[in-house]
N, C-alpha and C positions, 0 to 999 in steps of 0.2 A: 504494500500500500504506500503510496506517494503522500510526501508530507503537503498539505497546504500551506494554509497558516495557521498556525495554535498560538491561543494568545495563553495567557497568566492572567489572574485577578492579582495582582500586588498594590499594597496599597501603600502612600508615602508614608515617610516616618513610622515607618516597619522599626527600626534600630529599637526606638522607644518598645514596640510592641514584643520586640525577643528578649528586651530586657526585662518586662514583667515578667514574660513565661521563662524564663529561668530562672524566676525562684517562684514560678504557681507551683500546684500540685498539677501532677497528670491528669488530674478529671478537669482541672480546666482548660489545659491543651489538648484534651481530646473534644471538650467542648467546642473550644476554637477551629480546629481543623477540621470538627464537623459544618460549624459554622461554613466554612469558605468550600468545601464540597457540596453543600445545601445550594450555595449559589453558584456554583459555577452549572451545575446540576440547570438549577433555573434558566439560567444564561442558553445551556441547549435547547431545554423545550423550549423556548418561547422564540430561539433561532430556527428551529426548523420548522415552528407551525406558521413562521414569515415566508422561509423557503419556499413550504411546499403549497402555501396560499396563492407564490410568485410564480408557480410552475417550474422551481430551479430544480432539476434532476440531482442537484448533490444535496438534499435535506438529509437523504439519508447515512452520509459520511458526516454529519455533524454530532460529535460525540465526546462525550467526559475522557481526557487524557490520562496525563500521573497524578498522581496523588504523592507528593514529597513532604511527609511530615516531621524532617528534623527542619524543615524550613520551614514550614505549615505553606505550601503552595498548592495549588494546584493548577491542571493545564486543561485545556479543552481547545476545538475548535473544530474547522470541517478542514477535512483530511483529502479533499478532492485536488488534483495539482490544480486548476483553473478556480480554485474558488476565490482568488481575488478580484476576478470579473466582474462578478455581479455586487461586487462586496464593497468596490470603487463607487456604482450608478447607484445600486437601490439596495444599501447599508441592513443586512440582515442579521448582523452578529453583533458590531461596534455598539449600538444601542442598548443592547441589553448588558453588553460588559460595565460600560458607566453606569447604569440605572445600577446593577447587582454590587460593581464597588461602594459606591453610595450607601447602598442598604447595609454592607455590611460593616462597612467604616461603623456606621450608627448602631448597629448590632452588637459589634465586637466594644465598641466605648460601654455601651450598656452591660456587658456580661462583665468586662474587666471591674467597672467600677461596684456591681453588685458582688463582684468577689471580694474584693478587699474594701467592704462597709464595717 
């Protein structure tokens, strides 16, 4: 299978964020790393029901990538070699990546700061 493009959800001022989680407990880094697979998760469905609303024959190479949790990242994208064609005119992936970082930036503030109350 040919790479397209896979993007990452990475959010700024990560540094700040690896420095809490090294000294959380693992129930909250496993929290968090479920956190950003829940969204990257979103990120596809809501990618490919744009694709396949667009008639784009690669909706179904749109798919959750690695999962990297000494770094808590993870990868996703559509995995078709041309899928930056349609991805330049009528933006089917880019959208929901910012919407899902956003969400989760506010997600992850939330959960961090409900840990350490």
């Amino acid at each position: 299978m040919s790479m397209g493009a896979p993007y990452t959800i990475k959010l700024s001022g990560v540094d700040d964020l690896v420095k809490i989680l090294e000294n959380a407990n693992a129930q909250l880094k496993q929290r968090v790393l479920q956190a950003h697979i829940d969204a990257m998760q979103r990120v596809v469905e809501a990618s490919r029901s744009v694709a396949e609303s667009r008639g784009y024959a690669l909706s179904d190479t749109i798919m959750l990538g690695t999962v990297d949790s000494e770094n808590v990242a993870v990868s996703g994208g559509c995995f078709a070699p041309y899928a930056w064609f349609p991805e330049l005119k009528y933006p089917y992936w880019r959208p929901f990546v910012w919407l899902e970082s956003t969400r989760l930036r506010d997600e992850l503030n939330m959960m961090i700061t409900e840990f350490y109350k």
